[in-house]
PDB file with one MODEL, atoms N, CA, C and O in Angstrom:
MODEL        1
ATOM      1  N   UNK A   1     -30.523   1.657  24.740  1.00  0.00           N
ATOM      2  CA  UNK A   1     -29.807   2.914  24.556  1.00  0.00           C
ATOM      3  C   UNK A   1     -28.836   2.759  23.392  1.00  0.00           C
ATOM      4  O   UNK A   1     -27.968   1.887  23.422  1.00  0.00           O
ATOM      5  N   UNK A   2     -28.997   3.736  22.199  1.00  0.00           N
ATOM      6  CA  UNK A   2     -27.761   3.435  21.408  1.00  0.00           C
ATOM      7  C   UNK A   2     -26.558   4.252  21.401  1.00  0.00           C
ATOM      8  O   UNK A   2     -26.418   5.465  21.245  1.00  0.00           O
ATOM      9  N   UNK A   3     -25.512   3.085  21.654  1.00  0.00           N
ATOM     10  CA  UNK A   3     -23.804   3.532  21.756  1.00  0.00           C
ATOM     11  C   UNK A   3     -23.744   4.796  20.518  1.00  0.00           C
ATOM     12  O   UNK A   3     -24.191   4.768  19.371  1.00  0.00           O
ATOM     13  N   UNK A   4     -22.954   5.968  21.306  1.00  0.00           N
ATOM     14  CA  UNK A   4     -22.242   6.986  19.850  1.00  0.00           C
ATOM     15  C   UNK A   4     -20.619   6.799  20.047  1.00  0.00           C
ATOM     16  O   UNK A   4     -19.889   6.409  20.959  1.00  0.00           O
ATOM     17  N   UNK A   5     -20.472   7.206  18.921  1.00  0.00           N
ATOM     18  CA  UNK A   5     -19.209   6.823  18.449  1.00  0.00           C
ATOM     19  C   UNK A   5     -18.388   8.112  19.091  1.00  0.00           C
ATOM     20  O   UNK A   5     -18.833   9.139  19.602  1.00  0.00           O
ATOM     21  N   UNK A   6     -17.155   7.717  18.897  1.00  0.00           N
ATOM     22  CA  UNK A   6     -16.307   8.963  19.392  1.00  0.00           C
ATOM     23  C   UNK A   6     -15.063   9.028  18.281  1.00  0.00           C
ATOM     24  O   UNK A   6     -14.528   8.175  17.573  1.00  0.00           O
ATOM     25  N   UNK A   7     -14.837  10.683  18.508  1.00  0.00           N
ATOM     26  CA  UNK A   7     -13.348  10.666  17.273  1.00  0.00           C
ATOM     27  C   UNK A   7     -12.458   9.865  17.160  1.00  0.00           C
ATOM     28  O   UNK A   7     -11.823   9.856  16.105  1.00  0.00           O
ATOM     29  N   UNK A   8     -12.103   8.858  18.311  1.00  0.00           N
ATOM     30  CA  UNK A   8     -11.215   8.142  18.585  1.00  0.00           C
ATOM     31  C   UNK A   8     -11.317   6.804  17.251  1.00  0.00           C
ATOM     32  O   UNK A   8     -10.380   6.232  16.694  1.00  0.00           O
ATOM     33  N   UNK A   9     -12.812   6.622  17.047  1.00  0.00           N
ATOM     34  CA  UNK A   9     -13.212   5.692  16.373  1.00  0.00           C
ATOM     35  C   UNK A   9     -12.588   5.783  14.444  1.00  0.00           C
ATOM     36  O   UNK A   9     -12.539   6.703  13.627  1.00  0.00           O
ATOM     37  N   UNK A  10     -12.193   4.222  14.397  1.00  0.00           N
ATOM     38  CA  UNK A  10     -11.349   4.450  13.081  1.00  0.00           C
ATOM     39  C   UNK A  10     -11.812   3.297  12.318  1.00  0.00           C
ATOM     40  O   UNK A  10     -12.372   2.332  12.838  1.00  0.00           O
ATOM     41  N   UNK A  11     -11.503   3.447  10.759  1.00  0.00           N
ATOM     42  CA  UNK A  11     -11.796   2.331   9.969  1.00  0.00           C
ATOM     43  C   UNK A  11     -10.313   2.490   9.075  1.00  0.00           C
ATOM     44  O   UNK A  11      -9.427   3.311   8.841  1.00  0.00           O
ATOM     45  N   UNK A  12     -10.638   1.387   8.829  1.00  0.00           N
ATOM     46  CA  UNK A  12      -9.597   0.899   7.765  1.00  0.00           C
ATOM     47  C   UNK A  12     -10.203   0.821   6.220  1.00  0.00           C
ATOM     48  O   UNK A  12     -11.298   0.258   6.201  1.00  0.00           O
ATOM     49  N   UNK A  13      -9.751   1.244   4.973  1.00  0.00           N
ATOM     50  CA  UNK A  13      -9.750   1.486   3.949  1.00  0.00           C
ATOM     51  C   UNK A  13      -9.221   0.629   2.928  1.00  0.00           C
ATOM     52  O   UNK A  13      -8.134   0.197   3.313  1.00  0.00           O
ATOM     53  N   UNK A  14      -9.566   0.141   1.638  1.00  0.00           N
ATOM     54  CA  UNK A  14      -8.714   0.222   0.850  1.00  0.00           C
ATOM     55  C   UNK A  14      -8.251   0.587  -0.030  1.00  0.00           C
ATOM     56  O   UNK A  14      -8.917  -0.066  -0.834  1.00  0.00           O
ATOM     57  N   UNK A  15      -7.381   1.328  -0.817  1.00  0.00           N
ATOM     58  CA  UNK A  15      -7.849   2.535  -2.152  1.00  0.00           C
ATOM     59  C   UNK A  15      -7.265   1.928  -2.930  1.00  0.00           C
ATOM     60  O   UNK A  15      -6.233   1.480  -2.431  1.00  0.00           O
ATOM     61  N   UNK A  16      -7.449   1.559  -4.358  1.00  0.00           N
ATOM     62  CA  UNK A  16      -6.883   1.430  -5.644  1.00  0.00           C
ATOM     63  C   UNK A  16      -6.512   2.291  -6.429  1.00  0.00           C
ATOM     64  O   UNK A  16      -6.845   3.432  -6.109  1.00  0.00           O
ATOM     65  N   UNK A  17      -5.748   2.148  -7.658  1.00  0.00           N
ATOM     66  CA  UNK A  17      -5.686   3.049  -8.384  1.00  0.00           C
ATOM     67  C   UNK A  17      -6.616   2.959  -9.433  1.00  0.00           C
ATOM     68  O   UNK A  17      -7.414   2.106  -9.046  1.00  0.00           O
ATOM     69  N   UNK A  18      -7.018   3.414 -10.708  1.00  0.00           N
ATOM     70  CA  UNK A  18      -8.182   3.520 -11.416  1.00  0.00           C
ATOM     71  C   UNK A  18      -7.784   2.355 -12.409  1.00  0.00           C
ATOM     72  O   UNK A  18      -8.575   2.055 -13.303  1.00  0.00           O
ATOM     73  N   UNK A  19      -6.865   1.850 -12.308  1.00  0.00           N
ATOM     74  CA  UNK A  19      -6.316   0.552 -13.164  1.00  0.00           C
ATOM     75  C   UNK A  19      -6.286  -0.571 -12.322  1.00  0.00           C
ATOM     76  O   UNK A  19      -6.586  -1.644 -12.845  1.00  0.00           O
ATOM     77  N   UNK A  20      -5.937  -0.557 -10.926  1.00  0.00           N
ATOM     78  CA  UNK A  20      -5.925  -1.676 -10.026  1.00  0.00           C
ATOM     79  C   UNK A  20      -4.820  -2.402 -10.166  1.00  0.00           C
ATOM     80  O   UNK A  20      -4.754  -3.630 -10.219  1.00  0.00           O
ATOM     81  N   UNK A  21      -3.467  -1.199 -10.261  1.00  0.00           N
ATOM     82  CA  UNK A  21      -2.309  -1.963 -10.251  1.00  0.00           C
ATOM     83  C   UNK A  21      -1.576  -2.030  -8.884  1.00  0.00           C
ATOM     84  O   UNK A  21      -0.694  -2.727  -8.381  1.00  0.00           O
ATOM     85  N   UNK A  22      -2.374  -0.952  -8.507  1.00  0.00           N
ATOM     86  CA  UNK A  22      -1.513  -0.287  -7.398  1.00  0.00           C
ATOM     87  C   UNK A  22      -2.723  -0.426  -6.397  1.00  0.00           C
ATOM     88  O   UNK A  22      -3.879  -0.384  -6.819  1.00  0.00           O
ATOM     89  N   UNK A  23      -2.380  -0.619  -4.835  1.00  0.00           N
ATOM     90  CA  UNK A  23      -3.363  -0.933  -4.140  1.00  0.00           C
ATOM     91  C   UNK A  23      -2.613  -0.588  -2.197  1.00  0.00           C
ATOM     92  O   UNK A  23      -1.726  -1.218  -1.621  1.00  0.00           O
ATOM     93  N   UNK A  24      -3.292   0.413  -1.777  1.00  0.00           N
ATOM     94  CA  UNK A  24      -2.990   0.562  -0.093  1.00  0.00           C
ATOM     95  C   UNK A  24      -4.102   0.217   0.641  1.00  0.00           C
ATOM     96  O   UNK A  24      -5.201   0.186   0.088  1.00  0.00           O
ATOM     97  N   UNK A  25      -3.939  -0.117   2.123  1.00  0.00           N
ATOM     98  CA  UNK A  25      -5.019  -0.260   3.042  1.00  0.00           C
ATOM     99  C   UNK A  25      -4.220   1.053   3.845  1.00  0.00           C
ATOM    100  O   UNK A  25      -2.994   1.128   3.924  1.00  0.00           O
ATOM    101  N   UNK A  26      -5.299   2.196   4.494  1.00  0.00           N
ATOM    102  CA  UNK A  26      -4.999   2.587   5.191  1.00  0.00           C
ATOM    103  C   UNK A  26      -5.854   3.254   6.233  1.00  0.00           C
ATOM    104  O   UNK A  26      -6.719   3.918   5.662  1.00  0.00           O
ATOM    105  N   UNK A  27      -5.958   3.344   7.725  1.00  0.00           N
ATOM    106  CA  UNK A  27      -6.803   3.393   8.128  1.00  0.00           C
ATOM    107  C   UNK A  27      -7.004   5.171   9.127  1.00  0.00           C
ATOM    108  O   UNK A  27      -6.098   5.920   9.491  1.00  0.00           O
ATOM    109  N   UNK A  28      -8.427   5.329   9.296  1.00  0.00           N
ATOM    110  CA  UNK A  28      -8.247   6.927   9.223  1.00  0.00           C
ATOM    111  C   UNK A  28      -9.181   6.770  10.637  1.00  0.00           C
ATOM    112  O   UNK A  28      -9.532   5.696  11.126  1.00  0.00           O
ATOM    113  N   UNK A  29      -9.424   7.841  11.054  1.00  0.00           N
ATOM    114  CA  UNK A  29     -10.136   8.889  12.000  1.00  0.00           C
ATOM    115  C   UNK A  29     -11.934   8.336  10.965  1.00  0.00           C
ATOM    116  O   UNK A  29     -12.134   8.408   9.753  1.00  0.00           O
ATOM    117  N   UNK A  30     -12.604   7.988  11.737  1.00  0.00           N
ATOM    118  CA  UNK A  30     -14.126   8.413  11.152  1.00  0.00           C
ATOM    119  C   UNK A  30     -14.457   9.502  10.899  1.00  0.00           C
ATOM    120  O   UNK A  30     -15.370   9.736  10.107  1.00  0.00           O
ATOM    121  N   UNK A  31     -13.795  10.403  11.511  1.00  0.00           N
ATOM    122  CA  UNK A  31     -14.156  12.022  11.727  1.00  0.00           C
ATOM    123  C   UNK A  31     -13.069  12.846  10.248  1.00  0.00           C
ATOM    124  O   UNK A  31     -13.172  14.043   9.978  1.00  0.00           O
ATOM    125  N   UNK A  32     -12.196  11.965   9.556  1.00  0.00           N
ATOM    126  CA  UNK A  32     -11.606  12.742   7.893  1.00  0.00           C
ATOM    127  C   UNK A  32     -12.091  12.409   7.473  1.00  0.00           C
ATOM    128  O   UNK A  32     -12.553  11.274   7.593  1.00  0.00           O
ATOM    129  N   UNK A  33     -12.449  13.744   6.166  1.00  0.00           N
ATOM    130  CA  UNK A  33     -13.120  13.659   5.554  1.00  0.00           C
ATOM    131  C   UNK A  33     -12.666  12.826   4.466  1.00  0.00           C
ATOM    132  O   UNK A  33     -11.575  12.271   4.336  1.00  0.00           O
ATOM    133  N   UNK A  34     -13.848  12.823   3.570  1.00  0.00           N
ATOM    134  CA  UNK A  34     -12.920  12.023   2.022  1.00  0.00           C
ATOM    135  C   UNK A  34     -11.800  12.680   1.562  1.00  0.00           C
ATOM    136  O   UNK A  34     -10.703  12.155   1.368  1.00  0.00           O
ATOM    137  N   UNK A  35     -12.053  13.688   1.413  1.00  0.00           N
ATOM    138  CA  UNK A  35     -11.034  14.584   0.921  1.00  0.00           C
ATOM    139  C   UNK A  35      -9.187  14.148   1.442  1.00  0.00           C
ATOM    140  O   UNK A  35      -8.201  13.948   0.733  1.00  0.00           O
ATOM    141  N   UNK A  36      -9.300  14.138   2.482  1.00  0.00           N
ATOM    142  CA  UNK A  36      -8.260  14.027   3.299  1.00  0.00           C
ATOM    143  C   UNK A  36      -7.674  12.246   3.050  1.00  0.00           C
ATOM    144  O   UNK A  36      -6.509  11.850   3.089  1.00  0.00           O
ATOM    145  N   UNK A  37      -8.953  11.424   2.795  1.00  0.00           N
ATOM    146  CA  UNK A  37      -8.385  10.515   2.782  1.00  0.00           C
ATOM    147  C   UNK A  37      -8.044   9.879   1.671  1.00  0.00           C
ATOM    148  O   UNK A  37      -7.191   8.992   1.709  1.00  0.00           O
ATOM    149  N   UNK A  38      -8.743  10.291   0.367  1.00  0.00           N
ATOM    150  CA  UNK A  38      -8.191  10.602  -0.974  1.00  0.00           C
ATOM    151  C   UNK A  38      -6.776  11.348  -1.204  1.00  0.00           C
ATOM    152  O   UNK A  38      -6.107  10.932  -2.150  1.00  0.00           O
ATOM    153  N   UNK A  39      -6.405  12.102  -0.653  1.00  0.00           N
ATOM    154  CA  UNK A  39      -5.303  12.947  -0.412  1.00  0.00           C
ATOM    155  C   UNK A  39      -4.011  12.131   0.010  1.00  0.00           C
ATOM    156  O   UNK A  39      -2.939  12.109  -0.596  1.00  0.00           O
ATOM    157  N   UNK A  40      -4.373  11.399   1.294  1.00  0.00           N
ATOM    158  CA  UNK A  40      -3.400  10.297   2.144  1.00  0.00           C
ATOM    159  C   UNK A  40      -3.121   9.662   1.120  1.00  0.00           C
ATOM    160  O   UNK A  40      -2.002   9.709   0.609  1.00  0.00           O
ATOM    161  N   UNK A  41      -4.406   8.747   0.512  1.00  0.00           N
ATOM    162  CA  UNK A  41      -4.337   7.288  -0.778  1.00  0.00           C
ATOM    163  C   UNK A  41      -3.197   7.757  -1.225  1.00  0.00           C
ATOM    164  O   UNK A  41      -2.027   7.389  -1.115  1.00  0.00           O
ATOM    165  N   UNK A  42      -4.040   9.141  -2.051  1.00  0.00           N
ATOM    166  CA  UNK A  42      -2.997   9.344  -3.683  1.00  0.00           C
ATOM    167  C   UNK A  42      -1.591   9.500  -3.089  1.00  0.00           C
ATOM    168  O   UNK A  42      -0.531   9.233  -3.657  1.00  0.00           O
ATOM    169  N   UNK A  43      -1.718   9.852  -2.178  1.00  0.00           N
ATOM    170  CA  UNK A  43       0.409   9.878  -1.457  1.00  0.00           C
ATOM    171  C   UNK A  43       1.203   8.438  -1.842  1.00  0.00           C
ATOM    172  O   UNK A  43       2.040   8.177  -2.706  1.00  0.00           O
ATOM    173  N   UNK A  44       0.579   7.664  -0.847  1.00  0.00           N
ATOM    174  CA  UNK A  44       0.837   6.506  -0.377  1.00  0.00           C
ATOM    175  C   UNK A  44       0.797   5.870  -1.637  1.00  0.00           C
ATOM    176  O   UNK A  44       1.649   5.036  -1.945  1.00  0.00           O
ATOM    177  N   UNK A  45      -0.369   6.284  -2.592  1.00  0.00           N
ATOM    178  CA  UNK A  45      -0.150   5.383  -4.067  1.00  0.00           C
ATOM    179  C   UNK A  45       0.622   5.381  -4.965  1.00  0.00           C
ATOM    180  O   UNK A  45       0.778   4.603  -5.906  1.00  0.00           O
ATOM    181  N   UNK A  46       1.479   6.916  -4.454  1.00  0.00           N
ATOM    182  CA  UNK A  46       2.366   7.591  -5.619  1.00  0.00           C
ATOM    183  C   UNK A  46       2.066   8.086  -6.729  1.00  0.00           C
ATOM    184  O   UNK A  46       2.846   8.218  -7.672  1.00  0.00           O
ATOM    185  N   UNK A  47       0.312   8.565  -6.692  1.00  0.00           N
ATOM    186  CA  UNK A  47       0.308   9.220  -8.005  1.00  0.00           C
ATOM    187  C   UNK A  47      -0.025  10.646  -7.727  1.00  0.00           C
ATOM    188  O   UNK A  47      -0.248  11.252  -6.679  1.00  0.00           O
ATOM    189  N   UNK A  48       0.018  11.097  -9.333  1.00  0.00           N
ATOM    190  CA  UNK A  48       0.444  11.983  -9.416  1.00  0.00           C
ATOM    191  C   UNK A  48       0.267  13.378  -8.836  1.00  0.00           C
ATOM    192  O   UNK A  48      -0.495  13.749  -9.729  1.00  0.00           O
ATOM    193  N   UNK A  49       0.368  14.462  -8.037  1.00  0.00           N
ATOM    194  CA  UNK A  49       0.037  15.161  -6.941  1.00  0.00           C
ATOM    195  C   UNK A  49      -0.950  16.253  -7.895  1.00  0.00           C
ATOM    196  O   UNK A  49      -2.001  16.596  -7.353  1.00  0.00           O
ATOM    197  N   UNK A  50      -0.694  16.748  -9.124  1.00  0.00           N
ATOM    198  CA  UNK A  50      -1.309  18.034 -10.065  1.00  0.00           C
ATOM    199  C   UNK A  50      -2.700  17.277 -10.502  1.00  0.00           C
ATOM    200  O   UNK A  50      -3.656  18.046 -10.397  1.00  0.00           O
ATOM    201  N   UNK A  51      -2.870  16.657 -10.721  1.00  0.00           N
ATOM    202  CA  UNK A  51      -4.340  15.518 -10.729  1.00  0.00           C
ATOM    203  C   UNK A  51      -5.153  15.754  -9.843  1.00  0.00           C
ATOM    204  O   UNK A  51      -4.609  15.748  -8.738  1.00  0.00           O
ATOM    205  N   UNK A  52      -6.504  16.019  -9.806  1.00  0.00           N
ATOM    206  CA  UNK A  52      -7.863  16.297  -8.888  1.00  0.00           C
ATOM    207  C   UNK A  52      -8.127  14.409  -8.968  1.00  0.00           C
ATOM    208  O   UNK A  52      -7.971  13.747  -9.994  1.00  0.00           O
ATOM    209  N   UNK A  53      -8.512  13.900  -7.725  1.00  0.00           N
ATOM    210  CA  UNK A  53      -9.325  12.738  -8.085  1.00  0.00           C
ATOM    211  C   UNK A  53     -10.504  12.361  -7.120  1.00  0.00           C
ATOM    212  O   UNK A  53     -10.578  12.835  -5.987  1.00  0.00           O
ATOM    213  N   UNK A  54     -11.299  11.599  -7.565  1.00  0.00           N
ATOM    214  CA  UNK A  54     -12.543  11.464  -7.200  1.00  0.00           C
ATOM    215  C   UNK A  54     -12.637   9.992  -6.365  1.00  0.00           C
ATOM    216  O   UNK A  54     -12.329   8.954  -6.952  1.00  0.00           O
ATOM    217  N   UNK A  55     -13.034   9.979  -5.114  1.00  0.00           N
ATOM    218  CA  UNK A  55     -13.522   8.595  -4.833  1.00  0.00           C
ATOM    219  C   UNK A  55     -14.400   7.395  -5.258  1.00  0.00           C
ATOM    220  O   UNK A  55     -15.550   7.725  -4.967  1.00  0.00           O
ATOM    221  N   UNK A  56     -14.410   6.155  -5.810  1.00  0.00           N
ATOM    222  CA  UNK A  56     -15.568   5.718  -6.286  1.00  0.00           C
ATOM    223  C   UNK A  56     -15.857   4.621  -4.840  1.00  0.00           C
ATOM    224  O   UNK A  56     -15.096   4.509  -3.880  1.00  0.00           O
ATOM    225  N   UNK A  57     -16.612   4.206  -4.958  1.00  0.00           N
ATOM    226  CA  UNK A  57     -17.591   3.153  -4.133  1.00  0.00           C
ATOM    227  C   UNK A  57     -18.068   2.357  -4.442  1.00  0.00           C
ATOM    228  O   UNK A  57     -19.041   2.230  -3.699  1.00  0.00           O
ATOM    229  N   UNK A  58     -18.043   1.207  -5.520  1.00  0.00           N
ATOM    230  CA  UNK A  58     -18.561   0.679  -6.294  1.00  0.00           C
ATOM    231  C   UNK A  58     -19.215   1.627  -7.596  1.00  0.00           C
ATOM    232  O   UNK A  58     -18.376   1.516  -8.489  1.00  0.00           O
ATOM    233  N   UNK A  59     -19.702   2.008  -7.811  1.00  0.00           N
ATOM    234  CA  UNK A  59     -20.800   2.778  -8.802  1.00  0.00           C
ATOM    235  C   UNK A  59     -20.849   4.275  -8.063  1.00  0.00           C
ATOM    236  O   UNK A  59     -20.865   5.244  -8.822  1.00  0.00           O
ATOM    237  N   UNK A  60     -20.871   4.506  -6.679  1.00  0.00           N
ATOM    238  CA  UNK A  60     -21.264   5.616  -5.841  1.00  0.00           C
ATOM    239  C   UNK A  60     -19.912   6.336  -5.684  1.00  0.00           C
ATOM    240  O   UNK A  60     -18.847   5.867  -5.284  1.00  0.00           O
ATOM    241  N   UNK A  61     -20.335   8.161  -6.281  1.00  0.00           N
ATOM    242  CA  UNK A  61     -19.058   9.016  -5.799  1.00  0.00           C
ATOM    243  C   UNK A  61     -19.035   9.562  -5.075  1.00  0.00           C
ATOM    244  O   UNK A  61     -19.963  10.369  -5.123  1.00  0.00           O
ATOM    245  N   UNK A  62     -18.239   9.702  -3.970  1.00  0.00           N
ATOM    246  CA  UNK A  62     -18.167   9.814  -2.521  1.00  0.00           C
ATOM    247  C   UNK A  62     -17.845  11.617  -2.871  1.00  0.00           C
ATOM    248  O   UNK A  62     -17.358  12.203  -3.838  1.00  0.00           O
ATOM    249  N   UNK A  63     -18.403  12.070  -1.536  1.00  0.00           N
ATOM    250  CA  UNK A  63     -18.544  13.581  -1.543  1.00  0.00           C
ATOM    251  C   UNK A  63     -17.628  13.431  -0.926  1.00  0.00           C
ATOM    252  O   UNK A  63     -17.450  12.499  -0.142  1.00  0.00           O
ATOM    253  N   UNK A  64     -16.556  14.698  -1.262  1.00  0.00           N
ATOM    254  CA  UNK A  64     -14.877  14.870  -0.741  1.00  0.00           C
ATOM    255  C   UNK A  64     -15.122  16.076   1.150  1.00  0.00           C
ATOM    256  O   UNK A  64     -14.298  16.254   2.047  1.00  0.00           O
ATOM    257  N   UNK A  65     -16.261  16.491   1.044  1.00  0.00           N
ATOM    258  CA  UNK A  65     -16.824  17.173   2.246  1.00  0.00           C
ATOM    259  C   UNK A  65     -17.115  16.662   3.614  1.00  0.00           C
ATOM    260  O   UNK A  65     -16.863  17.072   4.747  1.00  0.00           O
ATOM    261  N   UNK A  66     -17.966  15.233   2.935  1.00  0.00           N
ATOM    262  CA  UNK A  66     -18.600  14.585   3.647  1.00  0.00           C
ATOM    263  C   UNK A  66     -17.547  13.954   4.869  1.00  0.00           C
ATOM    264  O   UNK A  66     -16.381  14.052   4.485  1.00  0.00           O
ATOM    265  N   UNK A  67     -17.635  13.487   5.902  1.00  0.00           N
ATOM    266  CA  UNK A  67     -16.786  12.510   6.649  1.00  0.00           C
ATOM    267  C   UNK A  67     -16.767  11.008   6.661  1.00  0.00           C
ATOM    268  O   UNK A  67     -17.778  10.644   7.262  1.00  0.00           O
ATOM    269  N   UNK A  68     -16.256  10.262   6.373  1.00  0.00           N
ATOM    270  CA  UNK A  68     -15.808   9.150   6.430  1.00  0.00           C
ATOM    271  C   UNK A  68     -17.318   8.303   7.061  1.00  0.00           C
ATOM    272  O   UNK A  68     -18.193   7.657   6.485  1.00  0.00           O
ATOM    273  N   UNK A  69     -17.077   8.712   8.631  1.00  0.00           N
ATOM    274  CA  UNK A  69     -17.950   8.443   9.267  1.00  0.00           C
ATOM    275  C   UNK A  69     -19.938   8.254   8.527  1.00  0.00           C
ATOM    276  O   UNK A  69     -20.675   7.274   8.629  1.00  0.00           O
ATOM    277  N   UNK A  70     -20.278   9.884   7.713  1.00  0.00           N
ATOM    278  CA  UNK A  70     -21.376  10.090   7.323  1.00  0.00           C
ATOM    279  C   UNK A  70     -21.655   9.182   6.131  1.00  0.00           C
ATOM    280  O   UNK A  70     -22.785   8.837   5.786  1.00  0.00           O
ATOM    281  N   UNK A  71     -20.575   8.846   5.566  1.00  0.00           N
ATOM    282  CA  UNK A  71     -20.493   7.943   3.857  1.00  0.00           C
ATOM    283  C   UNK A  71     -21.536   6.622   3.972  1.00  0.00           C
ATOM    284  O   UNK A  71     -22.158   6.126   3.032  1.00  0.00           O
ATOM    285  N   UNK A  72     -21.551   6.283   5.072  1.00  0.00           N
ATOM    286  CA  UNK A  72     -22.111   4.710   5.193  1.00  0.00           C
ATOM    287  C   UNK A  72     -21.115   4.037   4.929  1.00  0.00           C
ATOM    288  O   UNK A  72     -21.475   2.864   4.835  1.00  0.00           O
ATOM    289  N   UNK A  73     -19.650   4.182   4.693  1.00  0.00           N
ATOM    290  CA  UNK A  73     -18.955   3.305   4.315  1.00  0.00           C
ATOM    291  C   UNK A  73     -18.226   2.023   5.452  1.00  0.00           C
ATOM    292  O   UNK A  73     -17.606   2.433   6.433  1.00  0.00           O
ATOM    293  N   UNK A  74     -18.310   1.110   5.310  1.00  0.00           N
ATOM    294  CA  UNK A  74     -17.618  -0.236   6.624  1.00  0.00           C
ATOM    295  C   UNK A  74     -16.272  -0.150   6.381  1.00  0.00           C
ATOM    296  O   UNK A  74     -15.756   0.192   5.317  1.00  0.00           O
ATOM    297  N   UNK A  75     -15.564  -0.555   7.672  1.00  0.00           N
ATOM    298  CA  UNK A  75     -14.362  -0.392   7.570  1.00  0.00           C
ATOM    299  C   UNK A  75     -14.349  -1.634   6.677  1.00  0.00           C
ATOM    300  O   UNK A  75     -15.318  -2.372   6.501  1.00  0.00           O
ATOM    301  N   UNK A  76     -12.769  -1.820   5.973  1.00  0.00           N
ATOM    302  CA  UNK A  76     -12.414  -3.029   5.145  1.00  0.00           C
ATOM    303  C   UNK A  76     -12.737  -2.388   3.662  1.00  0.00           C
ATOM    304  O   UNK A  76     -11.969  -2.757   2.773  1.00  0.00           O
ATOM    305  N   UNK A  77     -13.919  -1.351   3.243  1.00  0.00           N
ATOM    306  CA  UNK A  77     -14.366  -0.945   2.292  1.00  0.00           C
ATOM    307  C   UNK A  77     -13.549  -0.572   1.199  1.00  0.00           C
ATOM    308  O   UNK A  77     -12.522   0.058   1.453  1.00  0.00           O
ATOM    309  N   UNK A  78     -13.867  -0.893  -0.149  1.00  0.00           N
ATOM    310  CA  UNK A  78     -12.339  -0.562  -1.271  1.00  0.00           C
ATOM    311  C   UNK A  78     -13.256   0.363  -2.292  1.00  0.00           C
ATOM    312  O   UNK A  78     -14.234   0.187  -3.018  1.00  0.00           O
ATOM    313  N   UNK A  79     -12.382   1.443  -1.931  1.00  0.00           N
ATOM    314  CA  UNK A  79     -12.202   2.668  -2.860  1.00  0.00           C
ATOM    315  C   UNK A  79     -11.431   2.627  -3.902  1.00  0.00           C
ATOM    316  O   UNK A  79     -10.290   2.168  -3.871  1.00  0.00           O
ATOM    317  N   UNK A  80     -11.983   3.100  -4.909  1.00  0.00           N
ATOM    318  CA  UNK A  80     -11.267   2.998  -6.020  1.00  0.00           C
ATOM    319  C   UNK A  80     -10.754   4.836  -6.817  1.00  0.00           C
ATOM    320  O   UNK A  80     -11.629   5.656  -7.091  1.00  0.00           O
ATOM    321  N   UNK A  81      -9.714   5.031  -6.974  1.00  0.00           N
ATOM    322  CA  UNK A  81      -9.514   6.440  -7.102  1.00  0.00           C
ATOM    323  C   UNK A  81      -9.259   7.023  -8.704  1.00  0.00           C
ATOM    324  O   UNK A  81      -8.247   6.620  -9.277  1.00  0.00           O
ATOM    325  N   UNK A  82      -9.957   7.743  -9.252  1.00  0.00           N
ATOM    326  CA  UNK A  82      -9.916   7.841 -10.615  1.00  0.00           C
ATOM    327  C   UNK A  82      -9.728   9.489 -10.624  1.00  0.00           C
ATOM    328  O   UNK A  82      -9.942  10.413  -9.840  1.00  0.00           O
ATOM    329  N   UNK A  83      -9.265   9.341 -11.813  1.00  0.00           N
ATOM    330  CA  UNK A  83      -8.980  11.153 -11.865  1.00  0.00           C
ATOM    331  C   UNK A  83     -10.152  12.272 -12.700  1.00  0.00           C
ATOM    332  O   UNK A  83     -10.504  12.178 -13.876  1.00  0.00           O
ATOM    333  N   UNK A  84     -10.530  13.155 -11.849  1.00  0.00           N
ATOM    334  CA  UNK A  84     -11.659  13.875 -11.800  1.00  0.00           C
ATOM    335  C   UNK A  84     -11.319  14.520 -13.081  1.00  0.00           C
ATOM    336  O   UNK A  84     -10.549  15.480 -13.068  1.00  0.00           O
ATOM    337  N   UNK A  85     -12.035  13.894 -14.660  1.00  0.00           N
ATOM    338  CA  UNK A  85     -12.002  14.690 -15.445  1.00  0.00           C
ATOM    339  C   UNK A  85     -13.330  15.460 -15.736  1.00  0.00           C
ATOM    340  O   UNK A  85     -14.465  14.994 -15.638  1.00  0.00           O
ATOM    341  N   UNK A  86     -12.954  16.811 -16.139  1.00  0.00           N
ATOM    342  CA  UNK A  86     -14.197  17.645 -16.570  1.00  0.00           C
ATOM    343  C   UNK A  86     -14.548  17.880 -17.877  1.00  0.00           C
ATOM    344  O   UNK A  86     -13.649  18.673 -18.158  1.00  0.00           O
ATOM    345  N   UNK A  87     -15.243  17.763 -18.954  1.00  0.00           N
ATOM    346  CA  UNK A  87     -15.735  17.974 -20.191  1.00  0.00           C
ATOM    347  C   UNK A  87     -15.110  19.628 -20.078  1.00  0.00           C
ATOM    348  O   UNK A  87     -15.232  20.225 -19.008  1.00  0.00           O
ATOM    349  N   UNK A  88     -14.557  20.181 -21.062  1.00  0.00           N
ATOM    350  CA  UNK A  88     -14.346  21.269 -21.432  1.00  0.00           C
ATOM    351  C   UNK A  88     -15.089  21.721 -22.847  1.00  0.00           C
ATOM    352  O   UNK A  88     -14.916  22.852 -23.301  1.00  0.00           O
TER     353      UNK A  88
ENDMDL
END
């Protein structure tokens, strides 16, 4: 029979900044989304709040919709946070 998870269930994170000067572990709900936990990072990292930014994953950009949980991501996992620029 396979175990399901419940909201209760949490991982731990680690987010960088896009330079890797600056660095938090913080750990969330499986059930927030990226969004939310990109949101927490950039707090906790102190940057800058008027900035859109994007999750990376190694090479992979994490959908800000998606949940934590759906990412495939393991707890311990290091995010790296860069700022969502758009070609104009």
């Amino acid at each position: 029979m396979e175990a399901t998870s419940t909201s209760t269930d949490t991982m731990r994170l680690s987010f960088n900044d896009w330079e890797h000067t600056k660095s938090v572990t913080l750990a969330f709900s499986t059930e927030a989304s990226v969004a939310e936990a990109i949101d927490e990072a950039r707090s906790e990292l102190a940057l800058p709040g008027d900035v859109l930014y994007q999750a990376l994953h190694g090479e992979r950009q994490l959908d800000g919709l998606t949940t934590l949980r759906d990412t495939g991501l393991r707890s311990d996992s290091e995010i790296d946070l860069m700022p969502d620029v758009k070609a104009g």
